[in-house]
C-alpha positions, 0 to 999 in steps of 0.5 A: 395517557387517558385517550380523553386527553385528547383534544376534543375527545369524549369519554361515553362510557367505555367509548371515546368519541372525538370531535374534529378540529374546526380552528386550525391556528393552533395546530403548530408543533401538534400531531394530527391525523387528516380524514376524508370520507371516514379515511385518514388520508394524511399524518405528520406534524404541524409544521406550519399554518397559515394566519387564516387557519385554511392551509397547513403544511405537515413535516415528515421524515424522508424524502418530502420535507413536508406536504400542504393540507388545505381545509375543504368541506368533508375534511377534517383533522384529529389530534393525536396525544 
């Protein structure tokens, strides 16, 4: 897959740009990554949003069933193809 399929990304050249995702409704099912001040601090599948948009909670393997991600200022999510 062309890393321009990604959702929101952009291709300049050579270089692929992405742009974060303001609207979490529907990141339901999808992989995203969670960044925080340049860092991903989080990743996992969306299992579940909130009607709003302002929480989501990602599924993992292993011992934590899943963790909540709430949207806060400086935060921002990426999808992954």
């Amino acid at each position: 897959m062309d890393h321009t399929q990604l959702l929101g990304a952009e291709k300049y050249g050579s270089a692929v740009f992405w742009q974060p995702v303001d609207d979490w409704t529907g990141l339901k099912g999808r992989v995203i990554e969670v960044h925080e001040q340049g860092q991903i601090i989080d990743r996992g599948a969306v299992d579940s949003v909130t009607a709003d948009g302002l929480i989501l909670w990602l599924a993992f393997d292993g011992a934590l069933p899943r963790r909540l991600v709430e949207k806060l200022p400086g935060r921002y999510v990426r999808v992954l193809p």
